[in-house]
N, C-alpha and C positions, 0 to 999 in steps of 0.2 A: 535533408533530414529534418523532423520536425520531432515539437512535441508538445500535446497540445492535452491541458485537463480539460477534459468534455462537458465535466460538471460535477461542482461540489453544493452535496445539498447537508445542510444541519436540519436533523429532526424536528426542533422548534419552532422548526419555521415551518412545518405542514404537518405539526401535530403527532411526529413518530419518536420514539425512545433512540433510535440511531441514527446516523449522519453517512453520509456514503460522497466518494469522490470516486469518476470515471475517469481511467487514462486511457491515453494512446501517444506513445512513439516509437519513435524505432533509430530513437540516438544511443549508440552504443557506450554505455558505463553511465547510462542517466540514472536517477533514482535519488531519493532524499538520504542526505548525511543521517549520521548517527541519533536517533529520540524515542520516546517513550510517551505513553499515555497512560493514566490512571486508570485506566477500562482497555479490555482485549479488542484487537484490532483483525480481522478477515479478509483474507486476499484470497480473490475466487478469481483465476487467472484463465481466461477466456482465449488468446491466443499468443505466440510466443514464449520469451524464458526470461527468468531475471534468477539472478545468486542472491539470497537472503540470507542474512545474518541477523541471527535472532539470541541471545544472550550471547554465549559462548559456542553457540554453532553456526554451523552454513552449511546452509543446504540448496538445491537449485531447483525453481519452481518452475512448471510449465503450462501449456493450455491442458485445461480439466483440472489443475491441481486446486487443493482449498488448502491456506495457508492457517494455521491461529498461532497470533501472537498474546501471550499472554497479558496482566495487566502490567504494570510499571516495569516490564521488561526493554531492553534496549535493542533495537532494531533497526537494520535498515535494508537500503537493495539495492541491487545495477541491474540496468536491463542488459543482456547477453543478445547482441546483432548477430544477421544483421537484419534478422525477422522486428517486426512490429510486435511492440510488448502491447496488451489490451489488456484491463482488468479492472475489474470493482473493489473498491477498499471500503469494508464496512467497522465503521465503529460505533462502539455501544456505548454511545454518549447522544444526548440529544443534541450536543455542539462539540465545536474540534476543542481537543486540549492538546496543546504539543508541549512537555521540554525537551527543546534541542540539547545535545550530552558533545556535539563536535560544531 
């Protein structure tokens, strides 16, 4: 099982308003702890599932699904095996802002 970021790029760095990072694994309950960003964050979930927990919900996200998480809301997610989670995280920052909340 692996799990590997494909590539995090910050908009500043080739002149665009958003920052995007590509995943892929397929380790079951992977996913970042609990954080937030000051700017809405998009999960456009290209293959596989994860459970998102986005304020006070959960809901479970799959391939074709587009996620928005709002701004300073707290959020996080597992990937659900033992499929291969793939997806683009786009945020509307020209660079990452995280606070971790766990």
């Amino acid at each position: 099982m692996t799990t590997e970021t494909l590539e995090n790029v910050e908009g500043r760095d080739i002149g665009s308003g958003v920052s995007i990072i590509r995943e892929r694994t397929d380790v079951d309950g992977s996913g970042p702890r609990l954080h937030q960003h000051p700017y809405r964050e998009t999960f456009v979930i290209i293959h596989g599932r994860a459970r998102f927990t986005i304020g006070d919900s959960e809901r479970e996200g799959g391939a074709g699904d587009v996620l928005v998480v709002p701004a300073a809301t707290p959020h996080k997610f597992a990937v659900i095996g033992p499929e291969v989670y793939e997806a683009v995280h786009i945020h509307e920052s020209d660079h990452f802002i995280t606070e971790w909340l766990e």
